[in-house]
C-alpha positions as a printed Julia matrix, in Angstrom:
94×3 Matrix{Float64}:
  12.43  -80.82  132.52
  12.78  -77.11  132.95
  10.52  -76.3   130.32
   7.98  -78.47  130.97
   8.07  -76.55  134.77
   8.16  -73.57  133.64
   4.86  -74.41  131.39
   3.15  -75.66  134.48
   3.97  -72.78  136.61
   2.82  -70.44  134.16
  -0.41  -72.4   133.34
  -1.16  -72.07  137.08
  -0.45  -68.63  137.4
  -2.43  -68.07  134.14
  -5.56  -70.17  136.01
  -5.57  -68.12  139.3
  -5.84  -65.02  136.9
  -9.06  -65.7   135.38
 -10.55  -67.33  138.49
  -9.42  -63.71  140.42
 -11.49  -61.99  137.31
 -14.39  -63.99  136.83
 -14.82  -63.69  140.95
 -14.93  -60.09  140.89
 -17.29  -60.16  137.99
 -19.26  -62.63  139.84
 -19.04  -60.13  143.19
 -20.11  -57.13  140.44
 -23.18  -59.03  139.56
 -24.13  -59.89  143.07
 -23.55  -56.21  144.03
 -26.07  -54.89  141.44
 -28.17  -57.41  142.15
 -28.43  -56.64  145.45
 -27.95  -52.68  144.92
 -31.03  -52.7   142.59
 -33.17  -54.24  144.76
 -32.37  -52.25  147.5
 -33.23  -54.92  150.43
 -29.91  -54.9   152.59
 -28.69  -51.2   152.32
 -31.63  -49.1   152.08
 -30.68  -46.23  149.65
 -32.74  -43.23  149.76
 -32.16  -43.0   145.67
 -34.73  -43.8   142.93
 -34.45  -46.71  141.0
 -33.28  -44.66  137.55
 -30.35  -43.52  139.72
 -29.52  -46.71  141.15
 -29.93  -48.19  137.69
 -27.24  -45.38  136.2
 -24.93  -46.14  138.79
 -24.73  -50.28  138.29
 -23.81  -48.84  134.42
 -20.93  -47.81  135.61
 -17.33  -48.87  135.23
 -16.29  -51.2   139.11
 -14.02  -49.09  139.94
 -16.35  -45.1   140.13
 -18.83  -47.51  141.53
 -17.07  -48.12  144.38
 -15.71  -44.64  144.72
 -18.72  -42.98  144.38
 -21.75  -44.83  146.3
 -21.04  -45.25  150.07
 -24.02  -47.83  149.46
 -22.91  -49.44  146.82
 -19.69  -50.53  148.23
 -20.99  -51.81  151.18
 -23.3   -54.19  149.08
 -19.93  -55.52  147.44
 -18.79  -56.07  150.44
 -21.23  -57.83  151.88
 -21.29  -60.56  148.36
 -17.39  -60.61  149.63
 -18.41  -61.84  152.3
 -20.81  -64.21  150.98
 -18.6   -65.44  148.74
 -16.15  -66.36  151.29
 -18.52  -67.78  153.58
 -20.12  -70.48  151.13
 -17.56  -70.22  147.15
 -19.78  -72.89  145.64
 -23.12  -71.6   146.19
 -22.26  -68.24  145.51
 -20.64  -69.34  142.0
 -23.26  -71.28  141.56
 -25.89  -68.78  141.92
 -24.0   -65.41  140.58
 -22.47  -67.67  137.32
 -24.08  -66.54  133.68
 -24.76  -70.25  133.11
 -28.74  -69.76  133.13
């Protein structure tokens, strides 16, 4: 009976795990997405410069565009506001 708990708890915490990553690669696409097209935060860069940035690793994204942040932010908070619709439309499915 242990065992069989110990399997479950493990399979759970294995589950939240890859929901956690594909949401942030989810928020990632959204944020380039919405960084490219430069409609929310207008960004006085070109489009090659925006385009080298979204190459970038998450992580020197976010430390090094003020702009780029705050359009991860904002797919934070449309993620939160409505998960389903945001899966469904930021998912690699198409």
């Amino acid at each position: 009976m242990k065992k069989l708990l110990g399997i479950l708890i493990l399979g759970l915490l294995l589950t939240s795990c890859s929901n956690k990553e594909e949401e942030v690669k989810l928020l990632e696409r959204c944020a380039n997405n919405i960084f490219m097209d430069n409609k929310v935060f207008f960004v006085l860069s070109s489009r090659s410069e925006r385009e080298m940035i979204t190459r970038r690793e998450l992580q020197q994204k976010l430390t090094t565009s003020n702009a780029y942040r705050k359009s991860f932010a904002y797919c934070e908070n449309l993620l939160q506001e409505s998960p389903v619709t945001f899966k469904e439309a930021y998912s690699d499915k198409y």
